[in-house]
MILO-485397 format. One record per residue (C-alpha): residue in one letter; x, z, y. Coordinates in pm, 1 decimal, padded with zeros to 6 digits. Last residue first. Layout:
MILO-485397
+------+----------+----------+----------+
! type !     east !       up !    north !
+------+----------+----------+----------+
!    A !        X !        Z !        Y !
...
+------+----------+----------+----------+
END
This chain:
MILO-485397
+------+----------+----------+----------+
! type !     east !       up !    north !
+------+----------+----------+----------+
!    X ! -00390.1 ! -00666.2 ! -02794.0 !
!    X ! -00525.2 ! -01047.5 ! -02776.4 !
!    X ! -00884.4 ! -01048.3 ! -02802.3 !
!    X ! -00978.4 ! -01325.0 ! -03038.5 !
!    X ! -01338.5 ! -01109.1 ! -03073.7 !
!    X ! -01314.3 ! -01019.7 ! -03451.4 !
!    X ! -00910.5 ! -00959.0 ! -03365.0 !
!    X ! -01016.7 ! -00714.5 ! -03099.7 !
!    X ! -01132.3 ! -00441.0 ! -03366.1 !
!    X ! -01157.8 ! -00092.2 ! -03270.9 !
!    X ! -01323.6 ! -00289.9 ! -02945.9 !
!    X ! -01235.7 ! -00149.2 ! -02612.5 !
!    X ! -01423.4 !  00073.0 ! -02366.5 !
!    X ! -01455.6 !  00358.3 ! -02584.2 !
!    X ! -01096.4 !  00300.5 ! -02774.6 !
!    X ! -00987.6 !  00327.2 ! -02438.8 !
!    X ! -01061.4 !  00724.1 ! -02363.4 !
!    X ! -00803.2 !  00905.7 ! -02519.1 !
!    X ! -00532.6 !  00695.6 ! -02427.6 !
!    X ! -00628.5 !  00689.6 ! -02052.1 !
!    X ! -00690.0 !  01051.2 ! -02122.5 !
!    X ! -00254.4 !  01051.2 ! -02157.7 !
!    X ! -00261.6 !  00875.1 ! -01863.5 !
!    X ! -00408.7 !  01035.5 ! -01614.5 !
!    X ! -00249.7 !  01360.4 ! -01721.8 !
!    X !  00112.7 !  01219.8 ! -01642.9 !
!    X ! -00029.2 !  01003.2 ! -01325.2 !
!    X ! -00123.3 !  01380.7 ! -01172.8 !
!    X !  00217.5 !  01594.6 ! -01309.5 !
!    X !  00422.5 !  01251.9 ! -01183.8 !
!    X !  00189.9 !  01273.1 ! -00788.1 !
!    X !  00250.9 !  01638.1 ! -00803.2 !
!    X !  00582.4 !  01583.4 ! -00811.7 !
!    X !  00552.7 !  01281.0 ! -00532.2 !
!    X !  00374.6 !  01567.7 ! -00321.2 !
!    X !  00594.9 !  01862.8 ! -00359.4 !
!    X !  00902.9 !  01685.0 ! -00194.7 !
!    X !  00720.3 !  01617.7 !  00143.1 !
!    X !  00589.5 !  01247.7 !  00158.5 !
!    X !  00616.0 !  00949.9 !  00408.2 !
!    X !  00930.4 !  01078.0 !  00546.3 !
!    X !  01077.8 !  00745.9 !  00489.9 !
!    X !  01325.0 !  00912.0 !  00224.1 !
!    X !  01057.4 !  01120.0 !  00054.4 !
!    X !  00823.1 !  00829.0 ! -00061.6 !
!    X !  01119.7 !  00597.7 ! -00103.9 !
!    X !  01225.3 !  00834.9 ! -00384.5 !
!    X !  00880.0 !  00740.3 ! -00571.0 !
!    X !  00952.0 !  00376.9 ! -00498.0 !
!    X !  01304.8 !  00383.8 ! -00627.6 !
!    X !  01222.5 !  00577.4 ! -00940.6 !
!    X !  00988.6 !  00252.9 ! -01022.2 !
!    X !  01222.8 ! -00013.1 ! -00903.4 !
!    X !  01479.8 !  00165.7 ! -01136.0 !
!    X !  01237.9 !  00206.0 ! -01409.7 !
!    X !  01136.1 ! -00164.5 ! -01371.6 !
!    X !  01466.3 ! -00305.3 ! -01335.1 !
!    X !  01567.7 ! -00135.9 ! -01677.0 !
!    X !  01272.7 ! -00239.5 ! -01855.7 !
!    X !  01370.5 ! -00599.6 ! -01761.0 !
!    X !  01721.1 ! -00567.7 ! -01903.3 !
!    X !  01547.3 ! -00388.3 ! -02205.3 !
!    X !  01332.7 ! -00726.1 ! -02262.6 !
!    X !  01025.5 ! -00538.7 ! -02459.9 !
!    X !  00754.0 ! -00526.2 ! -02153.6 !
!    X !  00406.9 ! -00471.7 ! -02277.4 !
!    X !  00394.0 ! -00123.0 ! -02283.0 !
!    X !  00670.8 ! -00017.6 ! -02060.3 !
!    X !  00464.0 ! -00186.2 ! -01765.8 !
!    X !  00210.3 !  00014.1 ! -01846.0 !
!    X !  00427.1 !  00337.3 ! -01793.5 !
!    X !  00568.3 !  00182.2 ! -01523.3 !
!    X !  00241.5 !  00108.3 ! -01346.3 !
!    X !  00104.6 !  00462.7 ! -01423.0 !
!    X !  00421.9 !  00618.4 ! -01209.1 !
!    X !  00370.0 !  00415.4 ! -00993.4 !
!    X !  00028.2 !  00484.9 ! -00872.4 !
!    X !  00116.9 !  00852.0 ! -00931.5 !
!    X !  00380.9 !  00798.4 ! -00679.3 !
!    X !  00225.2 !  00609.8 ! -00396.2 !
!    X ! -00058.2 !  00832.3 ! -00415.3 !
!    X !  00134.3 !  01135.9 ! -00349.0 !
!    X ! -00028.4 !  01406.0 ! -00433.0 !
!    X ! -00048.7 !  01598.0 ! -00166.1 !
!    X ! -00045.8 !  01381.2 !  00152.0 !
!    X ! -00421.2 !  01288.7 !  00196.6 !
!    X ! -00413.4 !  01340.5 !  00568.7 !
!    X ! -00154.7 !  01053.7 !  00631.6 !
!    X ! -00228.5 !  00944.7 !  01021.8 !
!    X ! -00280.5 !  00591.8 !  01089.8 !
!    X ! -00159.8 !  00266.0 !  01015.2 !
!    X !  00169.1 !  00322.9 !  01313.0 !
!    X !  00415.4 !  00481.9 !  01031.5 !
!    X !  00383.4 !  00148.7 !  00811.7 !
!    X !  00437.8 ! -00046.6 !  01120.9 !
!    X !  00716.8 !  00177.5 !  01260.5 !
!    X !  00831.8 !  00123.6 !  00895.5 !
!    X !  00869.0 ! -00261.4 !  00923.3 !
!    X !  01096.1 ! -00168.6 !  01272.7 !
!    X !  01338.1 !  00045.3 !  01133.6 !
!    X !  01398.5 ! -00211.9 !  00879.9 !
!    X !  01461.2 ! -00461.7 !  01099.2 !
!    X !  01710.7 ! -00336.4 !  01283.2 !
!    X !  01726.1 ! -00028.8 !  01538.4 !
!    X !  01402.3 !  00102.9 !  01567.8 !
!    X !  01416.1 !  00487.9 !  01687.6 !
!    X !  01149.0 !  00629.0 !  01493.8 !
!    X !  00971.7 !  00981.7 !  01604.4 !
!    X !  00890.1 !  01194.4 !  01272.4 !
!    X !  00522.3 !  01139.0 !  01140.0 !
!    X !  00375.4 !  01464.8 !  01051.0 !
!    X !  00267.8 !  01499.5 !  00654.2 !
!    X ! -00065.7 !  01614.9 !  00590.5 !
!    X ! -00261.3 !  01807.4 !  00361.2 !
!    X ! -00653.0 !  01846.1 !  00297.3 !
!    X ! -00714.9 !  02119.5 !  00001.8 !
!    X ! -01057.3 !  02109.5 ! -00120.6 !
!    X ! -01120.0 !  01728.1 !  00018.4 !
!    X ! -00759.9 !  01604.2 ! -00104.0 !
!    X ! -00731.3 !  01778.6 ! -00451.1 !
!    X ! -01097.4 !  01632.5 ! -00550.6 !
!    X ! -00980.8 !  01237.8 ! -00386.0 !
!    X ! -00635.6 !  01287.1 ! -00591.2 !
!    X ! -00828.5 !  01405.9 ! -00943.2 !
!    X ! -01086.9 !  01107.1 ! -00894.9 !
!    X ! -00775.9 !  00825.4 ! -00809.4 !
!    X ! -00599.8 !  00977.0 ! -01137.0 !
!    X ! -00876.9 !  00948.4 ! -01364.6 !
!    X ! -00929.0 !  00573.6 ! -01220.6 !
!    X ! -00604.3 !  00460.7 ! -01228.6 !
!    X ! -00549.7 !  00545.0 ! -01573.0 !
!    X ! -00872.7 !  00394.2 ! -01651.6 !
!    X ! -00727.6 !  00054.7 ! -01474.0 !
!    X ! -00406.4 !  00084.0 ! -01710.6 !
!    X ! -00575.9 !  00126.9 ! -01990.7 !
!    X ! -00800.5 ! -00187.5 ! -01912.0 !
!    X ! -00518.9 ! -00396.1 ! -01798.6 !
!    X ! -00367.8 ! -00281.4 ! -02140.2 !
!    X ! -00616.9 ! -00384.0 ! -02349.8 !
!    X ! -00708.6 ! -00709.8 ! -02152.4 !
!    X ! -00336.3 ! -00851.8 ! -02204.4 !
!    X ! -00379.5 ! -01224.4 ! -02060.8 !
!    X ! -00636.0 ! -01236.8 ! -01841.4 !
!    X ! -00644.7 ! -00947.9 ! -01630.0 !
!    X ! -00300.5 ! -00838.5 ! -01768.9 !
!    X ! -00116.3 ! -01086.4 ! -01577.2 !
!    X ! -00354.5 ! -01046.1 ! -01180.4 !
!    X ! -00296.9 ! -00677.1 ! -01243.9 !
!    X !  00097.3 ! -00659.1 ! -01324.8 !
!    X !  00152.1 ! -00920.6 ! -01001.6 !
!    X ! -00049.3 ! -00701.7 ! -00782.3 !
!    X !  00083.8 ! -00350.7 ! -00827.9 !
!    X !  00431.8 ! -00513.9 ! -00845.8 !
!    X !  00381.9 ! -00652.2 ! -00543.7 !
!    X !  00205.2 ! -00343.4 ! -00369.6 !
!    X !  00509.1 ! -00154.9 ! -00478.6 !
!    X !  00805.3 ! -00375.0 ! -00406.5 !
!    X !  00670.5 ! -00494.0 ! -00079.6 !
!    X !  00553.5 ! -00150.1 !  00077.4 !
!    X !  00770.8 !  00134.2 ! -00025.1 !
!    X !  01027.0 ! -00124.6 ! -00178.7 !
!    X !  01127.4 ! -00270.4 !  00148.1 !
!    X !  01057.1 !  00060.7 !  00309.4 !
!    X !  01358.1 !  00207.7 !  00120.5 !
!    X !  01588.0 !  00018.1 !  00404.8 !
!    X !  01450.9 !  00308.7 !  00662.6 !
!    X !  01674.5 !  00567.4 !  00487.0 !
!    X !  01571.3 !  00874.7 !  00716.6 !
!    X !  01739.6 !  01198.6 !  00599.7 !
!    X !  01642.7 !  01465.0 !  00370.3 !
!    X !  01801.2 !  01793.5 !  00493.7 !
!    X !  01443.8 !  01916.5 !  00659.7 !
!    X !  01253.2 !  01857.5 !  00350.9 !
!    X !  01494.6 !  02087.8 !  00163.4 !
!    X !  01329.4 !  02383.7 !  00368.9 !
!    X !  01017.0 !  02338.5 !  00145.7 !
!    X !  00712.8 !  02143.1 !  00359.1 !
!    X !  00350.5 !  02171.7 !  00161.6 !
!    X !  00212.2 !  02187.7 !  00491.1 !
!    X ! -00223.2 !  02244.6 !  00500.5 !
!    X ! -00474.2 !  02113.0 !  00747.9 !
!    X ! -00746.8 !  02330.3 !  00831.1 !
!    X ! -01066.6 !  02125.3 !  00907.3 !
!    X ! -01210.6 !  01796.2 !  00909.7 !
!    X ! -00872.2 !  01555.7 !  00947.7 !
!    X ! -00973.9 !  01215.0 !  00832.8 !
!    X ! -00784.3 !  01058.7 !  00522.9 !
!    X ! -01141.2 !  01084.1 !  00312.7 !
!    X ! -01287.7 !  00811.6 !  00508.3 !
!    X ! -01034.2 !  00614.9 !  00445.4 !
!    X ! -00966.0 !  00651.0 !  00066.8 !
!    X ! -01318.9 !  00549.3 ! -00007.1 !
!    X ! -01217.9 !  00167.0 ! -00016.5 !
!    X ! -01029.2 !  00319.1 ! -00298.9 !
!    X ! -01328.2 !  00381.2 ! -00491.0 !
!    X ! -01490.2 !  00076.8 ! -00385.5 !
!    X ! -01164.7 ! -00159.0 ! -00536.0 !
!    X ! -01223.1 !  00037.5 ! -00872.5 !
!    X ! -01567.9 ! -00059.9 ! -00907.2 !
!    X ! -01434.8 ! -00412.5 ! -00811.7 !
!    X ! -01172.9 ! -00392.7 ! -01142.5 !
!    X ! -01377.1 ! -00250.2 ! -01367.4 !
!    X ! -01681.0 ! -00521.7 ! -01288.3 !
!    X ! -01411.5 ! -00830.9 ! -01359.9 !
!    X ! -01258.5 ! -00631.2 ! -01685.3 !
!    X ! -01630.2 ! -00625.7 ! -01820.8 !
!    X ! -01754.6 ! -00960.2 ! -01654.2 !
!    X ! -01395.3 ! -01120.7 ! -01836.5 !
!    X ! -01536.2 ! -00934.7 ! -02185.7 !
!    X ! -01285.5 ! -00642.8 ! -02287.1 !
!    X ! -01533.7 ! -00384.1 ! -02114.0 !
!    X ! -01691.5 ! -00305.1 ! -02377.3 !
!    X ! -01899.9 !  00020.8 ! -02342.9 !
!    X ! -01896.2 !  00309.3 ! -02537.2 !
!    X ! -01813.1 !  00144.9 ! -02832.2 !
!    X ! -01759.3 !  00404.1 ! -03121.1 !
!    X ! -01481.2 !  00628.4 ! -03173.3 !
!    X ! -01315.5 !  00581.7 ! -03451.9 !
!    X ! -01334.2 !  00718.9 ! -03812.5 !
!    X ! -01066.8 !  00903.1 ! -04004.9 !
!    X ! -01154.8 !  00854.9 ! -04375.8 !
!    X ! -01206.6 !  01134.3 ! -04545.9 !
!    X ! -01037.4 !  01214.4 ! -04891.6 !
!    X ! -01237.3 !  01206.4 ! -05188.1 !
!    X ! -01152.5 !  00945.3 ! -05333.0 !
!    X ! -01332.8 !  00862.7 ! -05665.7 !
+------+----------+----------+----------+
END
């Protein structure tokens, strides 16, 4: 007789590897950032996480090109693949996103930050697509950095599923290039991208924690693909 115990899983929570499932995640998720505007109002003292080396970092307008098209692509392209294709790690990915969404909006209305934007001359093109970017509003949701904790998750999923090592190479360096973009268009202070890693660090490791609730032990008995 065996008398060791078996290690049992968590059970189902809710499964969310059905199409409604990873459909309903993925519009309760589009609310929850629809609630990043009213949050990015100023509504009382607004706090500077500026460190002297803020002031040596110059303006490298041609990082915009990955600030806006390189991230949101990416952010699209690895969504709209796993949706259908990879429903574990869309859903990992999307709980990721959620943990790290609910510690950003708690961080932004105890401790509202901001980031002044610096006055742009526009000399090519460049200069001119972040005039746009600067002209969308005030940033009063500065620490974390969004941009960076959003990436940071996406290349860790990314990782997951990609094995080509020429393609994980592109995708670290498009990843590091987007979190150094945040700095270099004066989008961010230093402090915020770091606490964007220590943020999308935590979010995912409860990611891992929490999918076996929202995933069957057992995809196979399903034909999910893992």
């Amino acid at each position: 007789m065996n008398h060791m115990q078996k290690k049992t899983s968590p059970k189902l929570f809710i499964d969310l590897s059905t199409p409604i499932g990873r459909f309903a995640i993925l519009v309760l998720m589009a609310g929850i950032f629809s609630l990043y505007f009213p949050i990015n109002q100023a509504w009382g003292t607004v706090h500077s996480f500026k460190l002297p080396i803020d002031d040596q970092l110059p303006i490298v307008s041609e990082f915009v090109i990955v600030y806006v098209f390189g991230f949101f692509g990416w952010g699209a392209a690895y969504v709209l693949w796993t949706l259908w294709r990879l429903p574990k790690a869309y859903l990992r990915f999307m709980l990721a996103m959620l943990f790290a969404v609910v510690m950003a909006y708690i961080i932004y209305l105890s401790y509202q930050s901001t980031v002044p934007r610096p006055d742009l001359e526009v000399q090519n093109g460049f200069d001119q697509i972040l005039k746009w970017v600067y002209g969308q509003g005030r940033r009063y949701n500065s620490f974390p950095s969004g941009h960076t904790y959003t990436t940071v998750i996406l290349l860790l999923s990314t990782l997951t599923i990609v094995r080509n090592r020429y393609w994980r190479a592109f995708f670290i360096v498009l990843g590091l290039s987007i979190i150094l973009s945040t700095v270099l268009l004066k989008q961010h202070y230093v402090l915020d991208p770091l606490a964007g890693i220590v943020v999308a660090s935590f979010a995912w490791w409860l990611s891992g924690q929490a999918i076996s609730y929202v995933y069957p032990v057992n995809p196979e008995q399903k034909n999910l693909p893992q």
